[in-house]
C-alpha positions in Angstrom: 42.8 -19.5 -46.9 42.9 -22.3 -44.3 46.5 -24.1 -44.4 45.6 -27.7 -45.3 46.9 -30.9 -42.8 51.2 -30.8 -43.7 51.2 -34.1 -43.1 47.9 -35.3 -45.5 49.5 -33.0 -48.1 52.6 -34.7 -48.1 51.5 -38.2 -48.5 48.4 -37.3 -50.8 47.9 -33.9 -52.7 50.0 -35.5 -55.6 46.5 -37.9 -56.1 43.6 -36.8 -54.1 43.7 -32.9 -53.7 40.4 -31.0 -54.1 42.3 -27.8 -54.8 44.3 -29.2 -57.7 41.7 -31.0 -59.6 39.9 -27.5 -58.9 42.2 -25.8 -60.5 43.3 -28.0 -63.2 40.4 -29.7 -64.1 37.4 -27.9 -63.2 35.0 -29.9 -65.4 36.3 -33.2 -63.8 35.8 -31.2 -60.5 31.6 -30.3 -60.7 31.9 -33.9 -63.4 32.7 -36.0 -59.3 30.2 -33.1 -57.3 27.4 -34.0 -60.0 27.7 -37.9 -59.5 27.8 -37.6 -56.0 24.8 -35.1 -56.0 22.8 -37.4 -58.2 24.0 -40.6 -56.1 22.2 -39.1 -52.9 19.1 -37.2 -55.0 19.6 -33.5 -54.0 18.0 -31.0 -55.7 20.4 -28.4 -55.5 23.0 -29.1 -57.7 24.2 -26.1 -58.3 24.3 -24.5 -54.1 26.3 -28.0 -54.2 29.0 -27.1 -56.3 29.5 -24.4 -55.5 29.6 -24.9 -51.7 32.4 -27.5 -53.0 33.9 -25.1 -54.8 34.5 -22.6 -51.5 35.7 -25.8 -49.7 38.6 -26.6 -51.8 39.5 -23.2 -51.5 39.1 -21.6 -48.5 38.3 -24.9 -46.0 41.3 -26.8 -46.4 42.3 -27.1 -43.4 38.8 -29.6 -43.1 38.5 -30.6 -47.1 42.2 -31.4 -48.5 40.7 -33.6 -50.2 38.2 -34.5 -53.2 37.0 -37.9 -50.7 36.4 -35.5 -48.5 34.4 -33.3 -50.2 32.5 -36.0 -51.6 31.5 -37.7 -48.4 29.9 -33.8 -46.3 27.5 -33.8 -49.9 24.6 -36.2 -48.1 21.0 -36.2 -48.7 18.7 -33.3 -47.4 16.9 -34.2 -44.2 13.3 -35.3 -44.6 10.7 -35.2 -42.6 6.9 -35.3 -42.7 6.8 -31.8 -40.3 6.1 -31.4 -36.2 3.2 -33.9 -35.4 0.3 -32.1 -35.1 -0.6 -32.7 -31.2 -3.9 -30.7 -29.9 -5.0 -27.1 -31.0 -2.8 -24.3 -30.7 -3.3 -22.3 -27.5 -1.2 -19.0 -25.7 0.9 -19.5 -22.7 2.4 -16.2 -22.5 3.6 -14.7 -25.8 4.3 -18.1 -26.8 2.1 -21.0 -28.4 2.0 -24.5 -27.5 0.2 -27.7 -28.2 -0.3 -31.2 -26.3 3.6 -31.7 -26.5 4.5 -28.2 -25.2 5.3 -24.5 -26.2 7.3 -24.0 -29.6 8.4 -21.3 -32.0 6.3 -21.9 -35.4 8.6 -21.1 -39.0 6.5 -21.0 -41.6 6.3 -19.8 -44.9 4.1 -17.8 -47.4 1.9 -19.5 -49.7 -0.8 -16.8 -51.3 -2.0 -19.4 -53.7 -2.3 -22.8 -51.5 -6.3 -22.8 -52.7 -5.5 -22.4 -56.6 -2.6 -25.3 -56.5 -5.1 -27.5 -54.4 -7.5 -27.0 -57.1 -5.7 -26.9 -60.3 -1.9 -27.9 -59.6 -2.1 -30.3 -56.6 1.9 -31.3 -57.8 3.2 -27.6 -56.9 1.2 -27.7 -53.7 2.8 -31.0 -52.7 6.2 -30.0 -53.8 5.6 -26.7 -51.6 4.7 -28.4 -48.6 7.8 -31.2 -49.0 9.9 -28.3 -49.1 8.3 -26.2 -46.4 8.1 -29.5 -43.9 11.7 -30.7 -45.2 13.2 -27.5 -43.7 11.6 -27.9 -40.2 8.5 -25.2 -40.9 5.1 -26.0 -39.0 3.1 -23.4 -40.9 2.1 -22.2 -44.0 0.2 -18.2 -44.5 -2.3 -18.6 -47.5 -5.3 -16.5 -48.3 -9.0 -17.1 -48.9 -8.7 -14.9 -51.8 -7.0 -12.5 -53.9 -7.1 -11.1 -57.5 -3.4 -11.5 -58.6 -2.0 -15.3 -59.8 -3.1 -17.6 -57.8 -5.8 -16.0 -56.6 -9.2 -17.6 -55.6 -12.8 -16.4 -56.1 -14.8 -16.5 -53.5 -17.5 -17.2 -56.0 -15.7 -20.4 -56.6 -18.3 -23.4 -56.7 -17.8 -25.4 -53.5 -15.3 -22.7 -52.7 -15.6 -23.9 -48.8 -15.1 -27.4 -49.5 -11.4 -26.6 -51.2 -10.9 -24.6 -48.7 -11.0 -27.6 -46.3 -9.1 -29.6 -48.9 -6.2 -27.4 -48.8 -6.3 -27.3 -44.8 -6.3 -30.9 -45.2 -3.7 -31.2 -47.6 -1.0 -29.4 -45.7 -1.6 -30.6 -42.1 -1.0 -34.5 -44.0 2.9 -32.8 -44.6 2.9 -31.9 -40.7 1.8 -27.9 -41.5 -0.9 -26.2 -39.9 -2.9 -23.0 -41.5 -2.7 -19.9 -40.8 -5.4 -18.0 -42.7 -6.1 -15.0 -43.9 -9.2 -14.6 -45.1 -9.6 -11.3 -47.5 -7.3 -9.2 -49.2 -9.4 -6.4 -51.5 -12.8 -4.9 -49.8 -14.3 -5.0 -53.2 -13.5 -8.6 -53.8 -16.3 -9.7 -51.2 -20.3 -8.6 -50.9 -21.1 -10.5 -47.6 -18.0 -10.4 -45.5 -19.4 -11.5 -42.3 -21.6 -14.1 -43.6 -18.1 -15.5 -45.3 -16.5 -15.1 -41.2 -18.9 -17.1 -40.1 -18.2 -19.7 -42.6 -14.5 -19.5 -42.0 -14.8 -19.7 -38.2 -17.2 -23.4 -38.9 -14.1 -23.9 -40.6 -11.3 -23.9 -38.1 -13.9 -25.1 -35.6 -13.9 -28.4 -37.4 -10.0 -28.4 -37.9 -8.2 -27.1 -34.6 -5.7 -28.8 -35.0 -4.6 -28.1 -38.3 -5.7 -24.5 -38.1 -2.8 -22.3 -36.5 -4.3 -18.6 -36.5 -7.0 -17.1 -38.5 -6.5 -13.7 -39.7 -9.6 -11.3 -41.1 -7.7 -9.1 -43.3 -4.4 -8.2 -45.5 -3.4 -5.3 -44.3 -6.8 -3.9 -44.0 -5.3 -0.1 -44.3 -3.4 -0.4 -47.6 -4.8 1.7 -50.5 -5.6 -1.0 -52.4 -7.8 -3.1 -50.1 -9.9 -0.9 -48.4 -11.2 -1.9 -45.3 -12.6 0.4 -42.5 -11.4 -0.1 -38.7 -14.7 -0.4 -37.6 -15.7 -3.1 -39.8 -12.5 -4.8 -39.3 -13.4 -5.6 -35.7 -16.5 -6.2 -36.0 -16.0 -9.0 -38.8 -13.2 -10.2 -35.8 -16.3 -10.4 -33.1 -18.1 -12.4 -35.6 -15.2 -15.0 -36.3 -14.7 -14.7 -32.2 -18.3 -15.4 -31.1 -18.3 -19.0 -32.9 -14.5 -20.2 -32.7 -11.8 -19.7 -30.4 -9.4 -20.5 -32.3 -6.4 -18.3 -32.4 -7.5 -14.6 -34.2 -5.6 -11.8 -35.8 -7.7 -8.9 -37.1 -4.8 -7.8 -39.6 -1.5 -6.1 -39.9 -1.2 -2.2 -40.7 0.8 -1.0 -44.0 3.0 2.1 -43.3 6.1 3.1 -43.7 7.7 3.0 -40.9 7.5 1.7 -37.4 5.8 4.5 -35.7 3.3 4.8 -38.1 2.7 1.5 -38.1 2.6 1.1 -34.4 0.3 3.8 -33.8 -1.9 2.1 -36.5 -2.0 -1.5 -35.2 -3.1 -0.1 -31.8 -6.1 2.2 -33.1 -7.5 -1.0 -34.8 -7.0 -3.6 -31.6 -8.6 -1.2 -29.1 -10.9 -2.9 -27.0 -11.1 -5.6 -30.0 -11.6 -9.3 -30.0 -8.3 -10.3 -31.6 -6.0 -12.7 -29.1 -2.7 -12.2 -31.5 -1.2 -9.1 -33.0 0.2 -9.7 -36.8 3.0 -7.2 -37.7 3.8 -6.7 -41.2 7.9 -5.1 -39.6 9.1 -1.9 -42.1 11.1 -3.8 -45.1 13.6 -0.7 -46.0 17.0 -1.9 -46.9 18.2 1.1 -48.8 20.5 2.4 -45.9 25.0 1.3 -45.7 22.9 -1.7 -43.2 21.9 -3.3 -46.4 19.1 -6.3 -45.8 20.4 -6.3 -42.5 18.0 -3.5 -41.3 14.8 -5.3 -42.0 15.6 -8.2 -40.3 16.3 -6.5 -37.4 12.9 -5.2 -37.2 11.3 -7.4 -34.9 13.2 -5.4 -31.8 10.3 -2.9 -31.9 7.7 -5.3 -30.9 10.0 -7.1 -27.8 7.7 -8.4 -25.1 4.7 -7.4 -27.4 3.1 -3.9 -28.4 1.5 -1.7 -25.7 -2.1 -2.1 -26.4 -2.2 -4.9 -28.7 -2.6 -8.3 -28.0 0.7 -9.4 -26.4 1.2 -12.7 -28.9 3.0 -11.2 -31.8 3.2 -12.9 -35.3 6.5 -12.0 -38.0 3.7 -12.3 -40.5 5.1 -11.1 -43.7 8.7 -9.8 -43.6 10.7 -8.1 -46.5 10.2 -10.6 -49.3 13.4 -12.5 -49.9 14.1 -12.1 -54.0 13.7 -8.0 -53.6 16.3 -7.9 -50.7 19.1 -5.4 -52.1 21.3 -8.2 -50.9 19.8 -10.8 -53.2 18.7 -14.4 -52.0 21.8 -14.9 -49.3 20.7 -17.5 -47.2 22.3 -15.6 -44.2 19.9 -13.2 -44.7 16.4 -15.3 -44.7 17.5 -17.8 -42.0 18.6 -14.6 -39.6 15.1 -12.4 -40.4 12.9 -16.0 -39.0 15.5 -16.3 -36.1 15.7 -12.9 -35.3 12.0 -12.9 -34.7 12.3 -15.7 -32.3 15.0 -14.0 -30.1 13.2 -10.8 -30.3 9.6 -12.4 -28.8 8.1 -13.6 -31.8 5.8 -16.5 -31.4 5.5 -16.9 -35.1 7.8 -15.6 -38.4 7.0 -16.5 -41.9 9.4 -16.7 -44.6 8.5 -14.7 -47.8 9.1 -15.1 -51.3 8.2 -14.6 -55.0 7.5 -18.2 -55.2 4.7 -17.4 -52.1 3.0 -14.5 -53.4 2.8 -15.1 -57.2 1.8 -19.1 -58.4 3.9 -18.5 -61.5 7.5 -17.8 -60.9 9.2 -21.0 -59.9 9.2 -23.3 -56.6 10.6 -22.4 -53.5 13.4 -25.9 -53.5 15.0 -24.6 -56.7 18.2 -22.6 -56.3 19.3 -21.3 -53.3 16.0 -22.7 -51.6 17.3 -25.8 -51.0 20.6 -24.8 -49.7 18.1 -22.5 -46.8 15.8 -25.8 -46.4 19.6 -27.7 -45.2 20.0 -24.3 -42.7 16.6 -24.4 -41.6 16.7 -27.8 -40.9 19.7 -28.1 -39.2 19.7 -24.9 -37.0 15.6 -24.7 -36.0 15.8 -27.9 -34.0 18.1 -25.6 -31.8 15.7 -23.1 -30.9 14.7 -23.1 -26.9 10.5 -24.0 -26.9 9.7 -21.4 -25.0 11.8 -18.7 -26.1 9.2 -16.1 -27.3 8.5 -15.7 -23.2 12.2 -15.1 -22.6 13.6 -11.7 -21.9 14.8 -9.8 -25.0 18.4 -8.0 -25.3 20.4 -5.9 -26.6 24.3 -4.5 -25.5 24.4 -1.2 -24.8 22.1 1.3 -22.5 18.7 0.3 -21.7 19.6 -3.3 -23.6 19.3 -5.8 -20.4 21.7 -8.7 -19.6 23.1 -9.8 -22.4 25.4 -12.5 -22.1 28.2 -10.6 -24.3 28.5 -7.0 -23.2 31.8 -6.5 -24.8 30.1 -6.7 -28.2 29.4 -2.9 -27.5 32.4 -2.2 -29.2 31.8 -4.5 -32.2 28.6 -2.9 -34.4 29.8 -1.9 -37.5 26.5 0.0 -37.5 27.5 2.2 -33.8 29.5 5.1 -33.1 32.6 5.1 -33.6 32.2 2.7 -36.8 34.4 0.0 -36.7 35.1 -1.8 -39.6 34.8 -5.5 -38.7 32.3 -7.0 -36.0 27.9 -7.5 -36.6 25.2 -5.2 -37.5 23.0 -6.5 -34.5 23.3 -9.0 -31.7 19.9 -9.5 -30.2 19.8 -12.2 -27.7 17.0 -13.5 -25.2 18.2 -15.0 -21.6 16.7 -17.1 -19.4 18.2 -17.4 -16.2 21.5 -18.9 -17.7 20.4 -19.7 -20.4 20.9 -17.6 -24.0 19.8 -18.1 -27.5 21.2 -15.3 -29.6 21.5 -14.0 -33.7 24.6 -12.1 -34.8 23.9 -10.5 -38.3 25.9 -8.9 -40.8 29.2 -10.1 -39.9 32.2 -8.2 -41.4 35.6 -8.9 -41.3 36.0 -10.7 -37.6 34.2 -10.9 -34.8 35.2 -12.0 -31.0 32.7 -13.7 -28.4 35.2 -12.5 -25.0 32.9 -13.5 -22.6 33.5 -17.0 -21.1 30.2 -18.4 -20.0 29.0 -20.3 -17.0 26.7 -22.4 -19.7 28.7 -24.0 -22.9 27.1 -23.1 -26.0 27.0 -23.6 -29.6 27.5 -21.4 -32.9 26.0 -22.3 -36.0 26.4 -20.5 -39.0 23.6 -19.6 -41.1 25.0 -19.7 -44.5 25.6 -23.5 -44.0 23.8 -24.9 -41.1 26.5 -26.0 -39.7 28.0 -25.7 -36.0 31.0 -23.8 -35.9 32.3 -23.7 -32.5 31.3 -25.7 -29.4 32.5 -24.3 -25.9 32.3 -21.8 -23.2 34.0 -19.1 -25.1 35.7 -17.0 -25.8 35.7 -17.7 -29.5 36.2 -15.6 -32.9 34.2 -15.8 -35.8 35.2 -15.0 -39.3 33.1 -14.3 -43.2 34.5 -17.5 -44.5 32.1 -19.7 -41.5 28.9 -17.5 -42.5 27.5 -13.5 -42.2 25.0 -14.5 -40.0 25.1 -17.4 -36.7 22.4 -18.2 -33.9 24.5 -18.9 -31.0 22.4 -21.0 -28.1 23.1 -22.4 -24.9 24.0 -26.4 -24.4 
C-alpha cells in the first residue's frame, strides 16, 4: 500500500477519505463512482469501480481522497479513427499512406457483412468501439458457415459487400479482407477473385489488404497450394492493392514456418499473414503467445517481407482470462517485433452472438489502446528488433538479462519478455509478465516514457534508471521522448 500525503490526512481523512468510505460504506462508495460514471456517460461501469476500488487502496499516495477519485473517472476518448489519406502502399516492412508510414491495430470482425445487412446497430457500435480505441482496421470475411456467416449466394451479395467497406471506412477503418474460409462453400472461386479484386480497385482507400484464404491448410477448409496461388495471380493481375494469399494452421512455429514458405514460393502475394502458435498451457501463462511475433523479426525467409499479426490467440480463451495487460501487450508486441499489422481477437469477432466488444473489460482496453497507440514510432515495423542476451542486438537495457522470470537461473520477480526495436537512439519497447519488481538500470542518452498497460497511463517520465512494480500494471510499452 502507498502511504497517503501526512499532511492531506491530517487536515482531511476525518471527511473526505476514499479508504474510509471504502471500507465503511461501500454502497455509498460505488453509490458516488456510479454518479460520476453516469455524469460523464462511460460504458464501463463496472472496470470503473473497480479501478476506484484499487485506488483507495493501494494508490493513496495519488487518491487520498474520494474528490480525487471522482475527478481521474472522465469520459472515454472519441474519435472518428485515422483519416483515411491515399491507398495503402509498402515502404519496407512497413505501410504508409499520403500522411506517412504507420503501424495499423485492428480488430477481428468475422461477421461485418451479416451486421451490415441485418443488424447495422452492432456494426456501428463495433466500429465506435474499434475507432474509439485508436484501431485503423477491421479483418472480416467474405464468407463463412458459422454465426454471422455470409452466403455467397446472397442476392446482391457484392453490393453489401461494398456497403460494409463503406460503412467502416465512414468510422475512419479500412478493410482488410478475407475472402473464403471453407473450399466447399464456393463453386467458382476465381470468377468470385476477380469480383473481389473490381472491388478494392474501386475502394483503395478504404481497402487495407486483401487476403484469398483462411488458413487455406486447416482440415476444415480445404484448399490446395496450387490453387491458392493461382486464385492470388488472379486477384494480382487486376488490382494492386495490398495481397495475402493466407496464413498456415499448425501447431507450432516450425511447422508453420515451413508451411507459409511452400505456399509463397515464387507467388504473387506482396504481404505474409501469420496466424503466431496460441499455446499458453506452459508456467509463461498467456505470456507465451504474445511473445510469438519474435519468430517472424525482420520478416520470414522466403515470404513476402511485410508481415501481418493476423489472428493472435483469441482473447476470452487466454488461460489468463480477459487481462487487459495481456491483449494490449500481444498488438504491441507485434509492433516492436516488425509487425506492420496486428489484429485483436475475440469471441465478440468470430461469433455475431455473444456480446459486443465495449462491454466489460472492453472498454477499460479501448481507454489503454487509446492512450498508449498514439505512442507508437510510425515507422517502427522497419526498426531493428531486440532481445537481451546472446545473438539479441542492442538493446537499450542489457542488465535486464538478469531479470526473466522465464531464464536460467529463475528468478522470482522481473518480466517474461523484453523485446525492444532501436533506431539509432531511439527505443520503443514491451515488458510482459511483470512479477514482483522490476528495475530499468540503464540511464539513457534519450528520456523516455513508461506506460502501463493495465491502465493506459504513464508511469514514469525520465532518463532512468526507474523500478517498476504489479500495483502500476503486468505489462508497459516503454518509448523514447
Amino acid at each position: 500500500m502507498n502511504a497517503p500525503d501526512y499532511e492531506w490526512w491530517i487536515a482531511n481523512a476525518h471527511k473526505d477519505s476514499a479508504f474510509l468510505l471504502l471500507t465503511e460504506s461501500p454502497h455509498a462508495f460505488e453509490q458516488a463512482v456510479i454518479s460520476r460514471v453516469t455524469e460523464v456517460g462511460r460504458l464501463d461501469r463496472q472496470g470503473v469501480i473497480n479501478q476506484a476500488k484499487w485506488r483507495a487502496i493501494w494508490e493513496q499516495d495519488r487518491f487520498g481522497s474520494v474528490s480525487d477519485i471522482l475527478q481521474a473517472i472522465q469520459p472515454l476518448p472519441t474519435t472518428t479513427g485515422r483519416p483515411l489519406k491515399g491507398p495503402l502502399r509498402l515502404e519496407g516492412r512497413s505501410f504508409r499512406d499520403d500522411t506517412g508510414p504507420f503501424p495499423l491495430a485492428g480488430v477481428s470482425a468475422f461477421w461485418a457483412p451479416w451486421a451490415t445487412r441485418y443488424n447495422q446497430g452492432h456494426l456501428d457500435r463495433f466500429a465506435a468501439w474499434a475507432s474509439g480505441a485508436g484501431m485503423t482496421y477491421v479483418r472480416w470475411f467474405g464468407s463463412h458457415d458459422w454465426p454471422g456467416g455470409t452466403d455467397v449466394q446472397t442476392p446482391n451479395y457484392f453490393s453489401l459487400m461494398e456497403r460494409t467497406t463503406n460503412l467502416l471506412a465512414s468510422y475512419g477503418l479500412r478493410s482488410e479482407i478475407t475472402c473464403f474460409t471453407r473450399r466447399h462453400l464456393i463453386s467458382e472461386p476465381a470468377y468470385f477473385v476477380r469480383e473481389w479484386a473490381e472491388l478494392a480497385k474501386q475502394y483503395p482507400e478504404q481497402v487495407a489488404c486483401v487476403e484469398i484464404a483462411n488458413e487455406w491448410n486447416h482440415r476444415d477448409n480445404g484448399w490446395e497450394d496450387d490453387e491458392v496461388r493461382q486464385l492470388g495471380e488472379v486477384f494480382r493481375d487486376r488490382c494492386d492493392v495490398p495481397l495475402a494469399l493466407s496464413a498456415a494452421a499448425a501447431p507450432d512455429w516450425e511447422n508453420l514456418e515451413e508451411r507459409l514458405v511452400d505456399l509463397h514460393r515464387d507467388g504473387p502475394a506482396t504481404v505474409t499473414t501469420v496466424h503466431f502458435p496460441r499455446r499458453d498451457n506452459t508456467d509463461e501463462g498467456p505470456w507465451r503467445w504474445v511473445r510469438q511475433p519474435w519468430h517472424a523479426k525482420h520478416g520470414i525467409a522466403g515470404c513476402p517481407s511485410v508481415v501481418i499479426d493476423n489472428e493472435h490467440q483469441r482473447w476470452d480463451r487466454s488461460r489468463q482470462g480477459r487481462d487487459v495487460d495481456v491483449a494490449a501487450s500481444a498488438l504491441l508486441t507485434a509492433f516492436v517485433c516488425g509487425c506492420a499489422m496486428s489484429a485483436h481477437h475475440d469471441v465478440y469477432g468470430v461469433l455475431n452472438d455473444r456480446g459486443e466488444s465495449h462491454h466489460g473489460s472492453g472498454a477499460q482496453l479501448q481507454h489503454v489502446l487509446s492512450s498508449v497507440l498514439p505512442s507508437v514510432p510510425p515507422d517502427i515495423a522497419n526498426w531493428t528488433s531486440t532481445r537481451v542476451g546472446d545473438g539479441g542486438g542492442p538493446h537499450p537495457f542489457p542488465s535486464l538479462l538478469s531479470q526473466h522470470w522465464t531464464f536460467e537461473p529463475h528468478p522470482h520477480y522481473g518480466v517474461s519478455r523484453s523485446y525492444a526495436a532501436v533506431q539509432d537512439d531511439q527505443f520503443a519497447m514491451t515488458l510482459t509478465g511483470l512479477r514482483d519488481h522490476l528495475s530499468l538500470n540503464e540511464v539513457q542518452s534519450r528520456p523516455y516514457r513508461v506506460l502501463s498497460l493495465a491502465t493506459g497511463d504513464e508511469v514514469y517520465r525520465g532518463s532512468g534508471p526507474t523500478r517498476l512494480t504489479p500495483t502500476q500494471g503486468t505489462a508497459f510499452f516503454v518509448v523514447t521522448t
